[in-house]
C-alpha positions as CSV (number, residue, x, y, z in Angstrom):
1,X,86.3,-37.5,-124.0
2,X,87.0,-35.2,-127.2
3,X,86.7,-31.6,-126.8
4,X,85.7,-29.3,-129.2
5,X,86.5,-25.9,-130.0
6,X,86.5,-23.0,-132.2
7,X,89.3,-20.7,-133.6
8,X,89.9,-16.9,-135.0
9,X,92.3,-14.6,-136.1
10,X,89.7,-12.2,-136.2
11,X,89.7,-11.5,-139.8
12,X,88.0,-8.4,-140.9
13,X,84.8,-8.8,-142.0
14,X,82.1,-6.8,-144.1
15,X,78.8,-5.5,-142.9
16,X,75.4,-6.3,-144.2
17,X,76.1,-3.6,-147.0
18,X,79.5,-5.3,-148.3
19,X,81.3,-2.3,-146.8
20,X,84.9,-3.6,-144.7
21,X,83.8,-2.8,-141.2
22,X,86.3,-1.1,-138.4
23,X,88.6,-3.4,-136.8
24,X,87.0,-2.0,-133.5
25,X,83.5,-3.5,-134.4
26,X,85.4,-6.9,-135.6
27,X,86.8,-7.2,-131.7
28,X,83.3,-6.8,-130.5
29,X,82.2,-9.2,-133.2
30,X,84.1,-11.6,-131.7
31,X,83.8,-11.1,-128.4
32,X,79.9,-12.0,-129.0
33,X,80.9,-14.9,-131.3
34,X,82.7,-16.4,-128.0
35,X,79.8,-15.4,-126.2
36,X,77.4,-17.8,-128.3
37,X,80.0,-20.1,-128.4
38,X,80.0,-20.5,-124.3
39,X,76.6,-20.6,-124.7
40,X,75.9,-23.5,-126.6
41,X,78.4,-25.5,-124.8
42,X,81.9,-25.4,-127.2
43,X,85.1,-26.7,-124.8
44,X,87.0,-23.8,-126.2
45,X,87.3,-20.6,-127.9
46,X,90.7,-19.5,-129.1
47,X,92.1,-16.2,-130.5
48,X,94.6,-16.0,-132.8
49,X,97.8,-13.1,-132.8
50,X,98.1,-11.3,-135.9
51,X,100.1,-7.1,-136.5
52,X,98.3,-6.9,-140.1
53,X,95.1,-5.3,-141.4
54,X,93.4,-7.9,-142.4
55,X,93.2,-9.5,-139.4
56,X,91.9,-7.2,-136.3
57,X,93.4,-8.6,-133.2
58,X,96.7,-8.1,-132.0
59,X,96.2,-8.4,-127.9
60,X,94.4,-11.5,-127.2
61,X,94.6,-11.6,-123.7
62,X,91.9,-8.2,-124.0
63,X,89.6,-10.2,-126.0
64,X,89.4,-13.1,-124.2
65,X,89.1,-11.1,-120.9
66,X,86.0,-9.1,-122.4
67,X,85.0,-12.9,-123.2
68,X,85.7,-14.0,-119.9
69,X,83.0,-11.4,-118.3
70,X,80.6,-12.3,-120.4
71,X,81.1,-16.3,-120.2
72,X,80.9,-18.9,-117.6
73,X,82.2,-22.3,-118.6
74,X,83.8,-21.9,-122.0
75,X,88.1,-22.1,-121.9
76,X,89.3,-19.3,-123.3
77,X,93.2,-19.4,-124.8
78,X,95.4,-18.0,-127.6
79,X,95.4,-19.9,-131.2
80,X,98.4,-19.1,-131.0
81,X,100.4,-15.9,-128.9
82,X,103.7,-15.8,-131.1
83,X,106.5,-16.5,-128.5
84,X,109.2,-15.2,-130.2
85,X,108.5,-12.1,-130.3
86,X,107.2,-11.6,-126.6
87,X,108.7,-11.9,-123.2
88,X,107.8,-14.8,-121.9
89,X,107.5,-13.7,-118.3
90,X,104.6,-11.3,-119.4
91,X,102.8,-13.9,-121.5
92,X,102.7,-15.4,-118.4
93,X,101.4,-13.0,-116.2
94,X,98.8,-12.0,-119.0
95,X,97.2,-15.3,-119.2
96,X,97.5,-15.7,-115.3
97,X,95.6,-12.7,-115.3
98,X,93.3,-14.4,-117.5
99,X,92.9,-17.1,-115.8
100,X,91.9,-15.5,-112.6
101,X,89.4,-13.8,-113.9
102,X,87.8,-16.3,-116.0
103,X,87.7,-18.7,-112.8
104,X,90.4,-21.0,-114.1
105,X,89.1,-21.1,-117.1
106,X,92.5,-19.6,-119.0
107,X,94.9,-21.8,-121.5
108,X,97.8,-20.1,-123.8
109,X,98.9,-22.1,-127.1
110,X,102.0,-20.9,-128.0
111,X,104.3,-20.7,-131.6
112,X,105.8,-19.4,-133.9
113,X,102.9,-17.9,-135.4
114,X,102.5,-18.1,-139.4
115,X,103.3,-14.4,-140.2
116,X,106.6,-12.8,-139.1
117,X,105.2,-9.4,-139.0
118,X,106.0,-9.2,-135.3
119,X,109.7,-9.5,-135.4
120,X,110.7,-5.8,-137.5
121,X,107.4,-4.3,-135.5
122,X,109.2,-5.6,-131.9
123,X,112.6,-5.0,-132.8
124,X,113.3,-8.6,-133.5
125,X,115.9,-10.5,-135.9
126,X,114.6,-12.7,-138.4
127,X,117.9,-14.5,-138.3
128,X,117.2,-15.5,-134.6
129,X,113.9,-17.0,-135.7
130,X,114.9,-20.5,-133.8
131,X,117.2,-18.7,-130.4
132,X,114.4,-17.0,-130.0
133,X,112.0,-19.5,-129.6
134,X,113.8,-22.1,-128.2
135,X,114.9,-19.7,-125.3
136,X,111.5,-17.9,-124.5
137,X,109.9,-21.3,-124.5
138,X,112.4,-22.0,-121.8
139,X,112.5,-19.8,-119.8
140,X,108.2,-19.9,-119.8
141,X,108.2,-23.7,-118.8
142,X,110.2,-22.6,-115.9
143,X,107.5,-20.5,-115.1
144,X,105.0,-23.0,-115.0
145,X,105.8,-24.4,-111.7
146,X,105.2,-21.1,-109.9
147,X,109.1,-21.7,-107.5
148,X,111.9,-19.0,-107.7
149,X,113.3,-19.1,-111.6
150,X,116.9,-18.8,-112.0
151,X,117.4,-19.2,-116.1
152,X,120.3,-17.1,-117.8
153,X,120.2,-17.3,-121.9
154,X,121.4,-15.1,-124.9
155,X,118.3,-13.3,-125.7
156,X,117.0,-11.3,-121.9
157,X,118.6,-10.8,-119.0
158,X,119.3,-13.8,-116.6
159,X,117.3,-14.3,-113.5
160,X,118.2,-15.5,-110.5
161,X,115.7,-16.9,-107.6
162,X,113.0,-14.7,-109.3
163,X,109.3,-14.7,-108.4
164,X,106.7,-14.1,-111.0
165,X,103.4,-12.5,-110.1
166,X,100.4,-12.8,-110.0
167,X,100.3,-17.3,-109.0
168,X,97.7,-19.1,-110.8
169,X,95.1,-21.1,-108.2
170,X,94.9,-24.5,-109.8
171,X,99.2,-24.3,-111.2
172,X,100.5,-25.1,-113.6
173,X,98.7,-22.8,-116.3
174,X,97.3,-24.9,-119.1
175,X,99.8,-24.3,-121.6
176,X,100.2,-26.0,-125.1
177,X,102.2,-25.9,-128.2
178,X,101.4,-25.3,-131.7
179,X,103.1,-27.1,-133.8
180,X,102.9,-26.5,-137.8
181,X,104.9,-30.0,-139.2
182,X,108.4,-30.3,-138.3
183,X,109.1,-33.3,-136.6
184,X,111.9,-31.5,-133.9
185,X,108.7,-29.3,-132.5
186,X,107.2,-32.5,-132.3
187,X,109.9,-33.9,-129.9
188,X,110.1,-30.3,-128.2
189,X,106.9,-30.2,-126.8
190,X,107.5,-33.9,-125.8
191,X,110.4,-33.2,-123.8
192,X,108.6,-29.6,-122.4
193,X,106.0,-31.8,-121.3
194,X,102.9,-29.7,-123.1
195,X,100.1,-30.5,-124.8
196,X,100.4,-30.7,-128.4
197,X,98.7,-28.9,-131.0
198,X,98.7,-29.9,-134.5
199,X,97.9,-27.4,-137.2
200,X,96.8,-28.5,-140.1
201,X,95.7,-26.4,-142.7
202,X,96.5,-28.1,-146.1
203,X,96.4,-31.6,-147.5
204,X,94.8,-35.2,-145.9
205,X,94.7,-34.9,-142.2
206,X,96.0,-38.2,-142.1
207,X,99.6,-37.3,-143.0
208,X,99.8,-36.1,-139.9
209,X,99.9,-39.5,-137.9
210,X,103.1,-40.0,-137.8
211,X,103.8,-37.1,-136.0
212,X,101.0,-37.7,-133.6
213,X,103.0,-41.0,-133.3
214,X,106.1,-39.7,-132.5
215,X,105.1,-37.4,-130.1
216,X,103.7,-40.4,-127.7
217,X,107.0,-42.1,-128.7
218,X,108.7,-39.4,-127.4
219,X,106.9,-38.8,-124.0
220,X,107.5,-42.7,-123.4
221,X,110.8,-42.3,-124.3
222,X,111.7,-38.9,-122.0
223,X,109.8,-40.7,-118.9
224,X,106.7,-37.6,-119.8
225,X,103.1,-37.8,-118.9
226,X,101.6,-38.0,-122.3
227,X,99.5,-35.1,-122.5
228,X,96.6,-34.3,-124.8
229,X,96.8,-34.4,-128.6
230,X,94.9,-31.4,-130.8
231,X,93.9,-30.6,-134.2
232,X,93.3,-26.9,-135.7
233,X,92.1,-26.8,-139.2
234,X,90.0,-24.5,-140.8
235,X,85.9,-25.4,-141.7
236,X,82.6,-24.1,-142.5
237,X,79.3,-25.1,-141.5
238,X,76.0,-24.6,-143.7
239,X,73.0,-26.4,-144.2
240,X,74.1,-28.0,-147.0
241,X,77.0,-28.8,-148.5
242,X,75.9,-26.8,-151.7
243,X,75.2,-23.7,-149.7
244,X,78.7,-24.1,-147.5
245,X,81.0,-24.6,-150.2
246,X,79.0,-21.5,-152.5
247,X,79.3,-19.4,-149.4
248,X,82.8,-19.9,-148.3
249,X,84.3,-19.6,-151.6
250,X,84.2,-16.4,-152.5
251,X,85.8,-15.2,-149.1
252,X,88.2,-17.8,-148.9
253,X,89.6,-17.7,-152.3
254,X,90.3,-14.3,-151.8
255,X,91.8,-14.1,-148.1
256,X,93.8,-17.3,-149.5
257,X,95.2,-15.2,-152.3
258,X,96.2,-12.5,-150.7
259,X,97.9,-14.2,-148.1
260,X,99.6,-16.6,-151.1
261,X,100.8,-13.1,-153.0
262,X,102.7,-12.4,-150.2
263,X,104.5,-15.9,-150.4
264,X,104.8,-16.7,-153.8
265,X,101.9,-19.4,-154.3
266,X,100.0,-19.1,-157.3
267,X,96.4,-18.0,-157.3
268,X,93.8,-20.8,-156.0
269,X,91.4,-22.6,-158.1
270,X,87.9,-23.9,-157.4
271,X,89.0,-27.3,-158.7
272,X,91.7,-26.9,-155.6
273,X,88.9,-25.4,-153.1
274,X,86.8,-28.6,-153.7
275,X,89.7,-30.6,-153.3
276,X,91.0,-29.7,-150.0
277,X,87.1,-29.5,-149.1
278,X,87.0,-33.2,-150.2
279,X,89.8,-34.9,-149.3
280,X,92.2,-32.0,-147.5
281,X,91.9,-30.2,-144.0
282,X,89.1,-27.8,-145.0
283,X,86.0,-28.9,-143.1
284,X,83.2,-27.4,-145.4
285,X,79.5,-28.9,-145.6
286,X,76.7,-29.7,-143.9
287,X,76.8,-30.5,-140.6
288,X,76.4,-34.4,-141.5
289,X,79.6,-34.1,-144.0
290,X,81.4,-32.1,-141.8
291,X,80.9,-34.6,-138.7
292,X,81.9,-37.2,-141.0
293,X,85.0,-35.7,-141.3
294,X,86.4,-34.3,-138.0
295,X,85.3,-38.2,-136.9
296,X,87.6,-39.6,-139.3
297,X,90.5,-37.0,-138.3
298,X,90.5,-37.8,-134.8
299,X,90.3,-41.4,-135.4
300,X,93.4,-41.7,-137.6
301,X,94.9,-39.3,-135.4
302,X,93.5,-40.1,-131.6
303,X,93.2,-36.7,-131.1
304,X,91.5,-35.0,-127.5
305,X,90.5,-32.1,-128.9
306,X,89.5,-30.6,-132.4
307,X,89.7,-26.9,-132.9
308,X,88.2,-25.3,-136.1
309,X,89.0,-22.4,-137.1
310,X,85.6,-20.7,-138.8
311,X,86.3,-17.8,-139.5
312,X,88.0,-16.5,-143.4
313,X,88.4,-13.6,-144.7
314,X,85.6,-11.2,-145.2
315,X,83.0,-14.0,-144.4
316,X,80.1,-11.9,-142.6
317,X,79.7,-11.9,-138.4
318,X,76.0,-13.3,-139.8
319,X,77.3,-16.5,-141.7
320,X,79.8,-16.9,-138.4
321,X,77.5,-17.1,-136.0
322,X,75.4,-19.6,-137.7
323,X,78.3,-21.5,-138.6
324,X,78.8,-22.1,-135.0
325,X,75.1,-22.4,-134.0
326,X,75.1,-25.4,-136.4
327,X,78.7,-26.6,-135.2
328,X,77.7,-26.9,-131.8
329,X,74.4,-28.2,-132.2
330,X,74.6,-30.7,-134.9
331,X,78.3,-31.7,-135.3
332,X,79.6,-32.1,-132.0
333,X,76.7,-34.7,-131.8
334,X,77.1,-36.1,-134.6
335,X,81.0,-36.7,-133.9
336,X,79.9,-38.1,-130.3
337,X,77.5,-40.1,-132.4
338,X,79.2,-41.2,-135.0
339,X,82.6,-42.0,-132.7
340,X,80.6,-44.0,-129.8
């Protein structure tokens, strides 16, 4: 059965009088965005990892554990925790920690992340970019299993018949990886045995078969249990498609240009908004067009799970929380409806 969730990075908003709020009353924000979210019967809430200004949460192990309190049946993971620049062991026990006191209920998605921010702020080399992950994500799948780890590498200290503490109930943790493209992370979390997650966040959805493709290709091929298949893209949910794409704009143009300063893209257009909103990964539009659309994804794709990420830029808590009111109760039906 598909599974639906939402995504944030937390990005800092503005109050009812268009001032930036605190990052402080963002977290909170949040935290009661999960809340509705849990109650209206979403599969999953995931919080993103981000060490800028624009985007408020850095530790989301915390949030999701304020979450966790306040929830009962909702998962509650990372979208994504940036592995490199972590130790793996304590990812682990965070999200063990999690998932005990959520009742189970705890999931960790972990990449590279989309920002390298992280690496000068942790004392990390941007020339190790690929060691780093390849080794952390080792030595964490070892983890998994909850035995004595013995794992020796270039970028800790080895281990030998090492215990890691606390042990999740129901093992292994529910661990997944996000995967931005590249056809070797494809294969990697193939051969790791994780779930997959596919971010998408530019162009047709649908370019991104073959990799779903390959990764069952490659579970068959390394004797794996296929595991489940996910898609995080970014959306918006009015009631019309008039109001969503007037709405989001503003917001989104501007978080999208800041971000694109920083990497050399050139400014973006409206003709390019309505685009991507048309025939990219941006899920804008009533809840009837956005149905339309996640139902089309996940049947080109034969994804489990759809993860949108609703949140963008200054876009106020008010517009979120509808967003998701109207996600939850009109789309995810719609999808069910619509997919049989």
């Amino acid at each position: 059965m598909l599974e639906f969730g939402l995504d944030t990075f937390g990005d800092v908003t503005t109050g009812p009088d268009g001032q930036v709020l605190e990052q402080a009353q963002v977290i909170r924000d949040v935290i009661a965005e999960g809340v509705l979210a849990d109650r209206l019967g979403i599969d999953f809430f995931g919080v993103g990892e981000h060490h800028r200004e624009d985007f408020a949460i850095s530790a989301p192990e915390i949030v999701l554990a304020a979450m966790a309190g306040q929830t009962s049946r909702i998962r509650l993971g990372s979208a994504v925790t940036v592995l490199s620049s972590d130790d793996p062991i304590r990812v682990y026990q965070r999200f063990a920690t999690l998932d005990a006191a959520s009742n189970g209920r705890a999931e960790v998605i972990l990449g590279r992340g989309s920002f390298t921010e992280s690496f000068p702020l942790f004392g990390f080399a941007l020339d190790q970019y690929e060691v780093l992950f390849e080794e952390k994500l080792d030595l964490f799948t070892k983890l998994l299993p909850q035995a004595p780890v013995t794992w020796a590498g270039t970028t800790r200290p080895p281990l030998r018949d090492q215990r890691v503490f606390p042990t999740v109930e129901q093992a292994p943790l529910k661990a997944w990886i996000g995967v931005g493209g590249s056809p070797e992370s494809v294969v990697r979390a193939a051969r790791y045995g994780l779930p997959l997650m596919l971010a998408i966040i530019g162009g047709d959805p649908r370019r991104f078969a073959p990799y779903a493709d390959l990764y069952r290709e490659a579970c068959d091929k390394l004797g794996q249990t296929l595991r489940p298949i996910g898609v995080h893209s970014p959306g918006y949910v009015a009631a019309t498609d008039d109001a969503a794409r007037e709405e989001l704009w503003p917001d989104y143009r501007v978080m999208r240009d800041r971000i694109g300063a920083e990497r050399g893209w050139p400014p973006m257009t409206r003709a390019e908004f309505d685009r991507e909103a048309d025939h990219g990964s941006l899920y804008v539009g009533s809840p009837e067009t956005v149905a339309r659309k996640i139902a089309a994804t996940v049947k080109a794709l034969g994804v489990q799970r759809f993860q949108m990420k609703y949140s963008a830029g200054a876009l106020s808590h008010a517009r979120l929380m509808r967003s998701i009111e109207l996600y939850a109760t009109e789309v995810m039906p719609l999808v069910r409806k619509m997919l049989g």
